[in-house]
C-alpha positions as CSV (number, residue, x, y, z in Angstrom):
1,X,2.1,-9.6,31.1
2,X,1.0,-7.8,28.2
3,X,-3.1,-7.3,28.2
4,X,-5.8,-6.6,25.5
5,X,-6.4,-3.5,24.4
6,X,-8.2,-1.1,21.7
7,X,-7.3,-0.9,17.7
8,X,-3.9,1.5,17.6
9,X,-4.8,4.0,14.4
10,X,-0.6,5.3,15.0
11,X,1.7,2.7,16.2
12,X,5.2,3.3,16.2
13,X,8.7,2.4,16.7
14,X,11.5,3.9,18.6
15,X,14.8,4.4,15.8
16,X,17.2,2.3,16.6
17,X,19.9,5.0,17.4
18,X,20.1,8.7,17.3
19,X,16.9,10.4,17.8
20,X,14.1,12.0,15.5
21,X,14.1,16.0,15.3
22,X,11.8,18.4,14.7
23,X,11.9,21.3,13.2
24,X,15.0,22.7,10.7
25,X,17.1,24.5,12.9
26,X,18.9,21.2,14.3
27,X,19.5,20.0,10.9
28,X,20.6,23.1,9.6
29,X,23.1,23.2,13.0
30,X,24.7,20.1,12.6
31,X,25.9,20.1,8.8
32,X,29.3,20.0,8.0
33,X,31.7,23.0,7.9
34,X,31.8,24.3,4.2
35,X,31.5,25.3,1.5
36,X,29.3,22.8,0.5
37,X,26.5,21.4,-1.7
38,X,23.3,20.0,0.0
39,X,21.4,17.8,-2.4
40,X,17.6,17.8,-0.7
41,X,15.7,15.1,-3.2
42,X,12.1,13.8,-3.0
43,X,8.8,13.2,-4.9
44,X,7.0,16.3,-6.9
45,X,4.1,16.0,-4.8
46,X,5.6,17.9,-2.1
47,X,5.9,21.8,-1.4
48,X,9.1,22.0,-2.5
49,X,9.2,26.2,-2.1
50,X,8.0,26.2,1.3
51,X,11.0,23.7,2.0
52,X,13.4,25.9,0.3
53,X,12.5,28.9,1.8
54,X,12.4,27.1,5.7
55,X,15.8,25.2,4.8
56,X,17.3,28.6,3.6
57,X,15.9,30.6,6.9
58,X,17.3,27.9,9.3
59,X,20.8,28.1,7.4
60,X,21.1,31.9,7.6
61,X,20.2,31.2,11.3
62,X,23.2,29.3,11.8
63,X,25.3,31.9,10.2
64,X,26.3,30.6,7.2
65,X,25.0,31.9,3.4
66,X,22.9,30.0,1.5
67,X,22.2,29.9,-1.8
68,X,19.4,28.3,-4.0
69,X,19.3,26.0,-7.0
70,X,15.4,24.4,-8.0
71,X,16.8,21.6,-10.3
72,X,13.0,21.4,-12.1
73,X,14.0,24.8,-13.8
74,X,16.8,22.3,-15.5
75,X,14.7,19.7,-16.3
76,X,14.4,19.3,-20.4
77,X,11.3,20.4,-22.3
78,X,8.6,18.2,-22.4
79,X,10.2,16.5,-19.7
80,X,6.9,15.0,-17.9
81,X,5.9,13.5,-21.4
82,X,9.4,12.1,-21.9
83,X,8.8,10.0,-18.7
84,X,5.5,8.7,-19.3
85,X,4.3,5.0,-19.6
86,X,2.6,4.7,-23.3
87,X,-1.1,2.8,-22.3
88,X,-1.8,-0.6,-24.8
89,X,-3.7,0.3,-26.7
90,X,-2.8,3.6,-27.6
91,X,-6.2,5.5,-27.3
92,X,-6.8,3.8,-23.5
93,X,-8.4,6.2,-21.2
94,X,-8.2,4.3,-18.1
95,X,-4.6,2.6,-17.5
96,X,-1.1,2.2,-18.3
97,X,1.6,0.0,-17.9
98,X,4.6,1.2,-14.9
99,X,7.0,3.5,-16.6
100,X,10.0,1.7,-16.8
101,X,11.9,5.6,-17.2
102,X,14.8,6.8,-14.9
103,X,14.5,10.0,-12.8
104,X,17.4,11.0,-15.0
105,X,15.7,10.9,-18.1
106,X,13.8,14.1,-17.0
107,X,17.1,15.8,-17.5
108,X,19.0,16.7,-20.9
109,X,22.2,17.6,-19.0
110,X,22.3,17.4,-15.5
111,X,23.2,20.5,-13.9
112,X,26.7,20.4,-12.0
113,X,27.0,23.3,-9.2
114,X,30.3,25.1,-8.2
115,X,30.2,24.7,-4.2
116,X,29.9,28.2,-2.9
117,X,32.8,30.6,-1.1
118,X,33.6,30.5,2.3
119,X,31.6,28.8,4.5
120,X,28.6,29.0,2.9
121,X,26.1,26.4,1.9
122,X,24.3,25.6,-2.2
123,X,21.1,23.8,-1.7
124,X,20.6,22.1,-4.7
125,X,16.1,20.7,-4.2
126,X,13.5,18.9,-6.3
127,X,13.1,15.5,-7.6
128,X,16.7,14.3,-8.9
129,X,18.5,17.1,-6.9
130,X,20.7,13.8,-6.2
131,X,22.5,13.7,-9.7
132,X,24.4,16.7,-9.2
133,X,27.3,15.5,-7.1
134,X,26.6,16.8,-3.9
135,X,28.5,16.9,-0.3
136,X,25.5,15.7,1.7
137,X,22.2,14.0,0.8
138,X,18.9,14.5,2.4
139,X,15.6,12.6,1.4
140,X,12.1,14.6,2.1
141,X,9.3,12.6,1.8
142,X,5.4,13.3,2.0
143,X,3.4,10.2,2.2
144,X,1.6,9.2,-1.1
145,X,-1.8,9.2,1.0
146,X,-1.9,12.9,0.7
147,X,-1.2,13.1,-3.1
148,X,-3.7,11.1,-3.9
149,X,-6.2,12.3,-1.5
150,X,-5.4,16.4,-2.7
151,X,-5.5,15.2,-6.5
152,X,-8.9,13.4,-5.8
153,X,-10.1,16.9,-4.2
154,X,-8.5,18.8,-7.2
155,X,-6.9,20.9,-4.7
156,X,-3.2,20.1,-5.2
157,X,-0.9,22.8,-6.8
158,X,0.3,23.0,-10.3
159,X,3.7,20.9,-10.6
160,X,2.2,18.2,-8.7
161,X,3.1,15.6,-11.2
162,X,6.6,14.7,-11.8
163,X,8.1,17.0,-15.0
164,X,5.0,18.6,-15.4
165,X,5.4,22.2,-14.2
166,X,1.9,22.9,-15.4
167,X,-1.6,21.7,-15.6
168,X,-3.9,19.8,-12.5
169,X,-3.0,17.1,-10.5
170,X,-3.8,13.8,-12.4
171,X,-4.3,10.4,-10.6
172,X,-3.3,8.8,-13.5
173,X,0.2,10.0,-14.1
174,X,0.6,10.0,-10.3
175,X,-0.2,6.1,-10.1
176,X,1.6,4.8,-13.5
177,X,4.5,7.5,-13.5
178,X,5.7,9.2,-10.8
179,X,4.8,6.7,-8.9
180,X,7.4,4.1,-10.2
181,X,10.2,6.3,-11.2
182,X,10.2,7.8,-8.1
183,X,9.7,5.0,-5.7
184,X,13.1,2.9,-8.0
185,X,15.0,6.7,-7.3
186,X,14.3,6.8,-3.6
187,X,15.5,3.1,-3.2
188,X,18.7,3.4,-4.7
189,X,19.4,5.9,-2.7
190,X,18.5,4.9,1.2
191,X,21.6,3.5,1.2
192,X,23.5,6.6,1.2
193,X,20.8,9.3,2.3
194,X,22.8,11.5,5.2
195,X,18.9,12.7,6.4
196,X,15.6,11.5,6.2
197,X,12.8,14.4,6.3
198,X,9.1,13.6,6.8
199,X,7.5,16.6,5.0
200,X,3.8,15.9,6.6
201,X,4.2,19.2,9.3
202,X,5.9,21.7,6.6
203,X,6.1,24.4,8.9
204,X,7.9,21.6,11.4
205,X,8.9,18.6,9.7
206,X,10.1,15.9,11.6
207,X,13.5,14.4,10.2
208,X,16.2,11.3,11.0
209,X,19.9,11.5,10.1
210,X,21.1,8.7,8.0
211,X,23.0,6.1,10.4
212,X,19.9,5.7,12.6
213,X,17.2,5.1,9.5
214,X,19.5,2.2,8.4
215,X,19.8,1.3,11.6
216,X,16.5,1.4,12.4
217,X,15.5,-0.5,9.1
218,X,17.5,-3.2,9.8
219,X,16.0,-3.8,13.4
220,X,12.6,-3.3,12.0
221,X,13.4,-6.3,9.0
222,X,14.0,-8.5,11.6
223,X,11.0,-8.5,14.0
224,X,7.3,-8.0,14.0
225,X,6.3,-4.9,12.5
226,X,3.0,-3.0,11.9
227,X,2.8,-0.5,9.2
228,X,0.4,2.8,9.5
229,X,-3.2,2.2,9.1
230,X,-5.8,4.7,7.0
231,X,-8.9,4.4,5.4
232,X,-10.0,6.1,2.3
233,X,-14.1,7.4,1.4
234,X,-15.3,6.0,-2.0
235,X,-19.2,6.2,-3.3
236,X,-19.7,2.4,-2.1
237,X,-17.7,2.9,1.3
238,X,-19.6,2.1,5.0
239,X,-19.6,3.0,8.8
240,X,-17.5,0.2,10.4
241,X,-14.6,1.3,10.5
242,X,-15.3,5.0,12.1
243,X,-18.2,3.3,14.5
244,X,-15.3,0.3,15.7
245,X,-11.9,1.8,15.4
246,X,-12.6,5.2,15.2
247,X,-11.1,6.7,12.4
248,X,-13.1,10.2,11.5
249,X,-14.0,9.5,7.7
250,X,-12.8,11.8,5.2
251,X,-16.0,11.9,3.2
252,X,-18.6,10.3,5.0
253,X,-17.6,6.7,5.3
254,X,-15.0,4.3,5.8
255,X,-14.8,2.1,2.8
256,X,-10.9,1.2,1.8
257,X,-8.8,0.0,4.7
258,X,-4.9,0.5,3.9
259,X,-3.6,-2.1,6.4
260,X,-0.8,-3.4,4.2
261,X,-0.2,-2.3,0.8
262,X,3.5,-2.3,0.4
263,X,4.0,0.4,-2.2
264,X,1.9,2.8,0.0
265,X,2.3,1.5,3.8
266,X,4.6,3.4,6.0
267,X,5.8,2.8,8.9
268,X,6.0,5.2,12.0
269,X,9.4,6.0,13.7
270,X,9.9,8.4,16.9
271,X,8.0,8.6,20.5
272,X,4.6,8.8,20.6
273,X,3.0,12.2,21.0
274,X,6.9,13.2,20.0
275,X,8.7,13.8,16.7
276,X,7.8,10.8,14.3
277,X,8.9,9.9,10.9
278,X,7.1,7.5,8.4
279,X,9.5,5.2,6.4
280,X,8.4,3.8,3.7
281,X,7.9,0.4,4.5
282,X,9.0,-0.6,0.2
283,X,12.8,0.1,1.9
284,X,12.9,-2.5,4.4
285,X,12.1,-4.5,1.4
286,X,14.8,-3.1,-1.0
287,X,17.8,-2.9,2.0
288,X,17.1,-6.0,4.0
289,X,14.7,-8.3,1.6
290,X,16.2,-11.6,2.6
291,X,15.1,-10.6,6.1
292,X,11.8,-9.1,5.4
293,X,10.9,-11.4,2.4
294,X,13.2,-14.9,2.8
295,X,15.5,-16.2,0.6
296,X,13.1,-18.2,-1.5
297,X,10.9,-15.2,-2.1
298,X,13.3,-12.6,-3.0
299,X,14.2,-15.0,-5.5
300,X,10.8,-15.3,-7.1
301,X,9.6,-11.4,-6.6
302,X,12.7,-9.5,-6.0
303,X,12.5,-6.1,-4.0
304,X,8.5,-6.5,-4.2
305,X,6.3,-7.3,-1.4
306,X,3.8,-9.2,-3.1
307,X,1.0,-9.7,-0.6
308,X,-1.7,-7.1,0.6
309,X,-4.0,-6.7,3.4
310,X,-6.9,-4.4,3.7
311,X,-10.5,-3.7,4.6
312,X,-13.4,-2.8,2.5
313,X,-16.0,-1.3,4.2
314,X,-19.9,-1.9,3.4
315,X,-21.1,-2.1,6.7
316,X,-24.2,0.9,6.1
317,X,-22.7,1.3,2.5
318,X,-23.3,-0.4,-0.9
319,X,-22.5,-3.0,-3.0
320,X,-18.9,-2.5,-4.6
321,X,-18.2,-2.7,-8.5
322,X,-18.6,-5.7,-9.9
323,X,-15.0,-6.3,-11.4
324,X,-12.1,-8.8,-12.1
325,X,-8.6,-8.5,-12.4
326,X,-6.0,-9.4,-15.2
327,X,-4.7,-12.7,-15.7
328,X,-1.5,-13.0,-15.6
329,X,-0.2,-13.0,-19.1
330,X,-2.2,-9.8,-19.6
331,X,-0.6,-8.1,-16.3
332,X,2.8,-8.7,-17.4
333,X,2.5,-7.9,-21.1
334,X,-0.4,-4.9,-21.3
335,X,0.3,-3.4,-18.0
336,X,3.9,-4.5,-16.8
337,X,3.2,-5.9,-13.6
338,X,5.2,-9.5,-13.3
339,X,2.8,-11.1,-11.4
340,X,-0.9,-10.4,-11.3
341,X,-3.5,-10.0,-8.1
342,X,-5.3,-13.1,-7.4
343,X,-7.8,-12.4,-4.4
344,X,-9.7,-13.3,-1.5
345,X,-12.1,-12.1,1.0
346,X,-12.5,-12.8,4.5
347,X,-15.6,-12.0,6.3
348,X,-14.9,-10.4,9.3
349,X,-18.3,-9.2,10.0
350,X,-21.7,-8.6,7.9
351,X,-25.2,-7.3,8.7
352,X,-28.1,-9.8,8.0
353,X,-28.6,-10.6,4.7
354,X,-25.2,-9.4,3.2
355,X,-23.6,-11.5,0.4
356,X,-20.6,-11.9,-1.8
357,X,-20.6,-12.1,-5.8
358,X,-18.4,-14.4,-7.0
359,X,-18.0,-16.9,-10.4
360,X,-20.4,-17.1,-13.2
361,X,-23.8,-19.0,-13.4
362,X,-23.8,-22.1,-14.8
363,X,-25.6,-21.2,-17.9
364,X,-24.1,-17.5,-17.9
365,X,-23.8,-16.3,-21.7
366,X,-20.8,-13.7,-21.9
367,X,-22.3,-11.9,-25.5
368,X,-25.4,-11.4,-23.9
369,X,-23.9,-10.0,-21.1
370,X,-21.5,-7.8,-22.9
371,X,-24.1,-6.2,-24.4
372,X,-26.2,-5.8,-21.5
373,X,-23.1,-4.1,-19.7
374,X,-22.6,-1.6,-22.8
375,X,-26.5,-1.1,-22.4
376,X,-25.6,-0.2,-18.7
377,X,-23.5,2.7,-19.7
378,X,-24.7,4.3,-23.0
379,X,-28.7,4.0,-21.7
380,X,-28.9,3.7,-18.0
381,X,-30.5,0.7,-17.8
382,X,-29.7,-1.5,-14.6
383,X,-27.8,-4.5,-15.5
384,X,-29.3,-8.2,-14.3
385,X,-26.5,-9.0,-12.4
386,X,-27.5,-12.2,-10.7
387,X,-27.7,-13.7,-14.1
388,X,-24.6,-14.0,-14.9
389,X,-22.7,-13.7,-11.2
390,X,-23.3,-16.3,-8.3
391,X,-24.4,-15.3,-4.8
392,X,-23.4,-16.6,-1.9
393,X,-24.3,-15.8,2.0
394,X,-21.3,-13.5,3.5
395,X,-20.9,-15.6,6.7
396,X,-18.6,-14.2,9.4
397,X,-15.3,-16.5,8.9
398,X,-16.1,-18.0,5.0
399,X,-13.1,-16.9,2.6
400,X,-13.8,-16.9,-0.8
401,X,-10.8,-17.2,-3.3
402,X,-10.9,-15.1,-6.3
403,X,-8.2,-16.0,-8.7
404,X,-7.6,-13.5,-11.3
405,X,-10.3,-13.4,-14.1
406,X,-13.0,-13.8,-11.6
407,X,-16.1,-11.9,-11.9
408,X,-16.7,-10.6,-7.8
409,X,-18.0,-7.9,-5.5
410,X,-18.7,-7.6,-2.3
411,X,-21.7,-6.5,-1.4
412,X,-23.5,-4.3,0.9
413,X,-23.4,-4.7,4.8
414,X,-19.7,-6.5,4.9
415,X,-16.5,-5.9,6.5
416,X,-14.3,-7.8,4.6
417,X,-10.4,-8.3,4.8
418,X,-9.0,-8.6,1.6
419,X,-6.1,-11.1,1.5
420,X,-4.6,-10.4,-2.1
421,X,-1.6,-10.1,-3.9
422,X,0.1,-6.7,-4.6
423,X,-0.5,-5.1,-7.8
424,X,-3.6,-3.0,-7.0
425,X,-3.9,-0.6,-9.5
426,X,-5.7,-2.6,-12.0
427,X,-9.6,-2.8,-11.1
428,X,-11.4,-3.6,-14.5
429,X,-14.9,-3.2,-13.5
430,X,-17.9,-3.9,-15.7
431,X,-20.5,-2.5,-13.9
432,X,-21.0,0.1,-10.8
433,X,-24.9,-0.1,-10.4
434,X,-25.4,3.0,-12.2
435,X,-23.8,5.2,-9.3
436,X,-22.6,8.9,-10.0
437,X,-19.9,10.1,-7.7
438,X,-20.3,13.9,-6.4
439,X,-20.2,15.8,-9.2
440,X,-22.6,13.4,-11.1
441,X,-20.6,11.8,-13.2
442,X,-20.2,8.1,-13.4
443,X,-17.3,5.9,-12.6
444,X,-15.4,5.1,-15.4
445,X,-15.4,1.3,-16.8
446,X,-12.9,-0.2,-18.6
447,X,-15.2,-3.5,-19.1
448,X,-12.8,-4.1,-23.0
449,X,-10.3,-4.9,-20.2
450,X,-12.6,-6.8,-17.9
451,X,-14.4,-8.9,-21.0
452,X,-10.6,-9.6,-22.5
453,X,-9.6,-11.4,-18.9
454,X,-12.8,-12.7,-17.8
455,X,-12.0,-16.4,-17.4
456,X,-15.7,-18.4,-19.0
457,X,-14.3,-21.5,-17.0
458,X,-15.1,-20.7,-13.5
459,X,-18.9,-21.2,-13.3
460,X,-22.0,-22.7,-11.7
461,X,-20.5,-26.1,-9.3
462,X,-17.0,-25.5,-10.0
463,X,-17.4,-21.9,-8.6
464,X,-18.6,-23.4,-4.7
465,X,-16.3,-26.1,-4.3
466,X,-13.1,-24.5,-5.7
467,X,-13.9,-20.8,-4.8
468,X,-15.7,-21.3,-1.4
469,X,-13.7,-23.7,0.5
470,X,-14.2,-25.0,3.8
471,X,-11.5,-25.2,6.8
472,X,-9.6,-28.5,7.2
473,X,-7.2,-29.1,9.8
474,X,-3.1,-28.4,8.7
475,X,-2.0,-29.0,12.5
476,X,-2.9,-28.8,16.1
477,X,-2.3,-29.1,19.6
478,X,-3.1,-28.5,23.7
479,X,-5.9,-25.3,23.1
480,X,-4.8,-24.6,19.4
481,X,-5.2,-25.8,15.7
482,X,-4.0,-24.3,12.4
483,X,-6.6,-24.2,9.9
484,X,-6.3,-24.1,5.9
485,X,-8.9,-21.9,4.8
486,X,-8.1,-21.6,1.1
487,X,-5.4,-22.7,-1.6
488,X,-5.8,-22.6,-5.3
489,X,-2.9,-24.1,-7.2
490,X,-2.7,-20.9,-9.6
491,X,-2.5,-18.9,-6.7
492,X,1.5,-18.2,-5.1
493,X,-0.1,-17.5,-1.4
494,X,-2.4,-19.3,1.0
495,X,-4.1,-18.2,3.6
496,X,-4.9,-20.0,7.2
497,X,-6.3,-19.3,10.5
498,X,-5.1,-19.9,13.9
499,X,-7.8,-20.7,16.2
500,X,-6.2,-20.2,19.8
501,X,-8.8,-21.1,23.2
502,X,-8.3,-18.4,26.1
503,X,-4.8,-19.1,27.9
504,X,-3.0,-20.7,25.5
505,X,-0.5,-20.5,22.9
506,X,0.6,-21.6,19.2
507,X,4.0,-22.3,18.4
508,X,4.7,-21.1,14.7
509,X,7.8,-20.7,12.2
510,X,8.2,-18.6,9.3
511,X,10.4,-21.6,7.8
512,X,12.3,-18.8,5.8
513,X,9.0,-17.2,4.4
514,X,7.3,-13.7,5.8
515,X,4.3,-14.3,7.7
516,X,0.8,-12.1,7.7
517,X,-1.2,-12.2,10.8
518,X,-4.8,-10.3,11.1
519,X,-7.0,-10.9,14.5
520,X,-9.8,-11.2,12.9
521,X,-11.8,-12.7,16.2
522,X,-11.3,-12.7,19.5
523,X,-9.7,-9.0,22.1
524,X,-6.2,-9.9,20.4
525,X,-2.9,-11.5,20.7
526,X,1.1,-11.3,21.7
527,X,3.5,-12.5,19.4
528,X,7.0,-13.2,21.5
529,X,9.7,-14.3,19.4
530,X,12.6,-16.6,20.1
531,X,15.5,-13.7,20.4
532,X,12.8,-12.1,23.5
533,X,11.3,-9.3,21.3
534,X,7.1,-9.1,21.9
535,X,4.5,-7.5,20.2
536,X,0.9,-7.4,21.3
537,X,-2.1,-7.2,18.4
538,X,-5.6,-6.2,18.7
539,X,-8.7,-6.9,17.3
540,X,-8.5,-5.6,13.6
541,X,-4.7,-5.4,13.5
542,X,-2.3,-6.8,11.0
543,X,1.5,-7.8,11.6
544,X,4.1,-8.6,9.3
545,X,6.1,-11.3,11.0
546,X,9.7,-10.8,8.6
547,X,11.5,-14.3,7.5
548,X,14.3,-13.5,9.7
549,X,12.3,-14.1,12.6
550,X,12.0,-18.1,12.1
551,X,10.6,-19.5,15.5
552,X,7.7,-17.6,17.3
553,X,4.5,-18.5,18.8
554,X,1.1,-16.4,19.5
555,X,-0.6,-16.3,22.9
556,X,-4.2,-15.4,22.9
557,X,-5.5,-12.5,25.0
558,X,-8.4,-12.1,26.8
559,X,-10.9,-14.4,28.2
560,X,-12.4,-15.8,24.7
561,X,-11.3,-17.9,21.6
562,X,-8.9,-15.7,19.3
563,X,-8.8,-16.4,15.3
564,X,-6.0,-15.0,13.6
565,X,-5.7,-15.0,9.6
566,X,-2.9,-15.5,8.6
567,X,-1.0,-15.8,5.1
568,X,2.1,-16.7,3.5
569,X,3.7,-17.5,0.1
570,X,3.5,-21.2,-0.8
571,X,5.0,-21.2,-4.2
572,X,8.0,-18.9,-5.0
C-alpha cells in the first residue's frame, strides 16, 4: 500500500522503451553507416560550441571523420531583428506581442550541404540546423529555467538570443521571440526527431533516441503526470518554500513556485540518481492533445495548455506588486495571446495578520489614483494603497477570484497557490511599494497598460460576494464531498476542493476534460486509475490527471483529513 511521504523536488518517469544515455560516445556509436549529414537543432540559449566540439570528439572516436557546419554563420544580416515581434505601441519599453515569425525566416537561403566521402559524418548544428535536408535529426535542449535565470544574472554569453550573434542576453527578446519561434520549431519536429539531447550536464549530456521519446510521450498523455518543480528569488519572495520543501534559494528566498506553467514545465525521464532527460512537457500537448487536453479543449485552445499552477512565496517576504492583467480583447489584439489570464489565489498558509488585495473601494476614484501612481515613480512618494484597493484577511483555505482587469496583490506572510490561466508574461503592475532591486534601480511599471485594462466595475460589495466566494457542496459521499470554491462566468476554468476524512476515497472522472490536483492540506494522496496505473501525491504537490484517463478516484493518506484543489476547464 503506498504511504505518505515528503515533497519530491525531482520526480521522474521511466521511458517507455529503450533507455536514456549519458554521455556522447554511445550516440556517436550507434549512427548509421555513412556518409551522412547529422542535423543537431535546438534553442540559441545553449553552448552550441562546446556541443560541437564534444559531438566532433566522440565521432573521431568511433573512427569516422567529421566535419563541421555552424548554420548561424548562414543566417541573413540582421537576422535577430528580422524575427522580432514589433511592441503596440511602437515606443513600449516593457512588452510585445508573440512573434508570429518562422525559424526559417532567420535565413535568406538555406544552406544545402554535400554529405561527406567515405564513411564520414557532416554535422550540420544551431537553431534551424533542421532545414538543410539531413540523414538523421537530433534535438538538444537546455531548459528555459537556465536562460532566464543567466540572462537575469547578466552572465550568459553573447549569441544568447536567437539571430543575434552579438550584444547581452535580453529577457525581453528571450520571452516574446525566441521564445515562440523556437518552441512552434521544436514541435513540428518531435515527430521525426531521431535523438533527444538534454544539454543541462554539457560535459555529459544525457540523451534519448527517438522511438522511445514518442513512446514515452504517449504513455505519459495518458496517465497522471507531474512536471519538475523550481522556485525562482524576486525582491518580494519569502522563506516557505526552502524552510518546508527544501529547495536551497537562489537569491535568498523562495518567492515564485513553477509547479505547472506549461510553456516552461518539464518533465523528467530516466532512473533516478541515473541518466535523466527533461521533455518538455508543451510536446505531450502538441503530439497527443486529445489525450492530454480532451477533445472539447483542443478544440477551444488548440496545442495550448491553458491552465497554470504555482506558488508565490511571502511567508518572511513582502507584499507583491500591486498589478492586474489584460482583458481579453487587449491580450488578443496588443499582445497576441488568444485568451487572456484570469486568476485566483488559494491560501495555503499565512502568518498572522497577512492579507490579500483585491477589487476597488467603493468610492475609489481612478484620476486621482493615476496621478498618485505617476507621483509614485517620478517623486518617491509612497502610494495610499488601501484607498483605492480592498483588503481582505488571507485565511488558510479562502480563494479569491481575480478575473482579468482586477486590481490584486498578495501580501506579505502568504503562501499562496495560484490557480490561473496560462499566459503569464503580461504583469502590468502599477505600483511596487517603492522597492529597488540589487542594483538600486526600480522595477519597471507599465501602469498606461494597467490603467488601459483596469476594469472601474469591480468595487466595494460587488468585490466580496463575487470575488471572495464561499464553498458550497457540488457532490458527496461515505468520508468525501466535492466542494465548489469559485466560478466566475467570464472565467473558462473552475476550481474545487476535494475534502477526503482519513481512510477513504473519492471517486472522480475527467468526463473528457484534464484534471489539476494540488494537496493543499492534509500528508497526501494516491490517485489509482481504472486501467491499474497509481500515483501517490504529497503535501504541496500538483498532478495533471490527462483526459484520456476518464474514471479515477483519490484515496487520502495518512491519519488526518486531506484537501485537494483541484481545477478543470468548464467552458471550452
Amino acid at each position: 500500500m503506498p504511504v505518505s511521504r515528503s515533497y519530491d523536488p525531482l520526480p521522474s518517469y521511466p521511458p517507455a522503451a529503450g533507455e536514456v544515455t549519458a554521455g556522447w560516445s554511445a550516440p556517436a556509436a550507434e549512427l548509421p553507416p555513412g556518409p551522412l549529414v547529422l542535423a543537431v537543432d535546438g534553442p540559441a540559449a545553449l553552448d552550441w560550441a562546446a556541443l560541437a566540439d564534444g559531438l566532433a570528439g566522440a565521432v573521431r572516436a568511433a573512427g569516422r571523420a567529421v566535419d563541421l557546419l555552424d548554420v548561424r554563420a548562414h543566417y541573413a544580416p540582421a537576422a535577430g531583428e528580422r524575427i522580432a515581434a514589433r511592441p503596440v505601441p511602437a515606443d513600449d519599453p516593457f512588452f510585445t506581442p508573440l512573434s508570429t515569425a518562422r525559424i526559417e525566416d532567420l535565413f535568406d537561403a538555406v544552406p544545402h550541404p554535400v554529405r561527406p566521402s567515405g564513411d564520414g559524418v557532416l554535422v550540420v548544428y544551431g537553431p534551424g540546423a533542421s532545414l538543410c535536408g539531413p540523414d538523421v535529426l537530433w534535438y538538444a535542449d537546455l531548459p528555459k529555467r537556465y536562460a532566464e535565470a543567466a540572462v537575469s544574472r547578466g552572465e550568459l554569453p553573447v549569441g544568447v538570443n536567437l539571430g543575434r550573434p552579438a550584444g547581452p542576453g535580453d529577457l525581453v527578446r528571450l520571452f516574446y521571440t525566441d521564445w515562440p519561434v523556437q518552441d512552434r520549431h521544436r514541435d513540428t519536429l518531435a515527430g521525426r526527431v531521431d535523438r533527444w539531447i538534454d544539454t543541462q550536464d554539457p560535459a555529459r549530456p544525457a540523451s534519448l533516441d527517438g522511438t522511445a521519446l514518442r513512446g514515452t510521450l504517449a504513455h505519459l498523455a495518458r496517465g497522471p503526470v507531474r512536471t519538475r518543480p523550481y522556485f525562482n528569488s524576486t525582491p518580494w519572495g519569502g522563506q516557505w518554500a526552502a524552510s518546508e520543501l527544501g529547495f536551497t534559494p537562489q537569491a535568498g528566498n523562495t518567492a515564485l513556485g513553477y509547479e505547472l506553467i506549461a510553456p516552461e514545465a518539464g518533465v523528467l525521464v530516466g532512473d533516478r540518481g541515473g541518466a535523466q532527460v527533461e521533455i518538455p512537457f508543451q510536446l505531450l500537448c502538441v503530439e497527443h492533445p486529445r489525450d492530454l487536453l480532451g477533445e472539447d479543449v483542443h478544440r477551444r485552445f488548440g496545442t495550448s495548455f491553458p491552465i497554470r499552477f504555482d506558488y508565490l512565496d511571502t511567508m518572511g517576504g513582502g507584499n507583491l506588486s500591486l498589478h492586474l492583467h489584460p482583458r481579453e480583447r487587449y491580450m488578443r489584439e496588443v499582445f497576441g495571446w488568444p485568451y487572456t489570464q484570469h486568476e485566483t489565489y488559494y491560501v495555503t498558509a499565512r502568518e498572522d495578520g497577512s492579507r490579500v488585495l483585491l477589487g476597488l473601494t467603493e468610492h475609489a476614484d481612478l484620476d486621482t489614483m493615476r496621478h498618485q501612481v505617476e507621483e509614485s515613480i517620478t517623486e518617491g512618494t509612497p502610494l495610499p494603497v488601501e484607498e483605492y484597493v480592498q483588503s481582505h484577511p488571507a485565511d488558510v483555505g479562502q480563494l479569491f477570484m481575480i478575473p482579468a482587469g482586477t486590481p490584486h496583490a498578495s501580501g506579505a506572510g502568504n503562501l499562496v497557490l495560484e490557480v490561473s490561466a496560462t499566459p503569464y508574461l503580461y504583469s502590468l503592475r502599477l505600483y511596487d511599494w517603492l522597492r529597488r532591486d540589487a542594483a538600486g534601480a526600480s522595477r519597471p511599471l507599465p501602469y498606461a497598460h494597467g490603467f488601459a485594462n483596469l476594469d472601474p466595475a469591480r468595487r466595494g460589495a460587488d468585490v466580496t460576494k463575487d470575488l471572495v466566494q464561499q464553498p458550497r457542496t457540488l457532490r458527496d459521499g461515505e468520508g468525501w464531498r466535492e466542494e465548489v470554491l469559485g466560478a466566475l462566468p467570464e472565467m473558462f476554468y473552475a476550481v474545487h476542493r476535494l475534502v477526503v476524512a482519513s481512510g477513504h476515497a473519492v471517486p472522480d472522472d475527467t468526463a473528457g476534460r484534464f484534471h489539476i490536483l494540488n494537496v493543499a492540506a492534509g500528508e497526501g494522496a494516491v490517485v489509482e486509475t481504472h486501467d491499474g496505473r497509481t500515483h501517490t501525491l504529497a503535501f504541496a504537490e500538483t498532478l495533471t490527471v490527462p483526459a484520456a484517463v476518464g474514471a479515477y478516484r483519490v484515496r487520502a493518506l495518512g491519519g488526518a483529513e486531506v484537501r485537494i484543489v483541484k481545477a478543470l476547464v468548464v467552458e471550452p
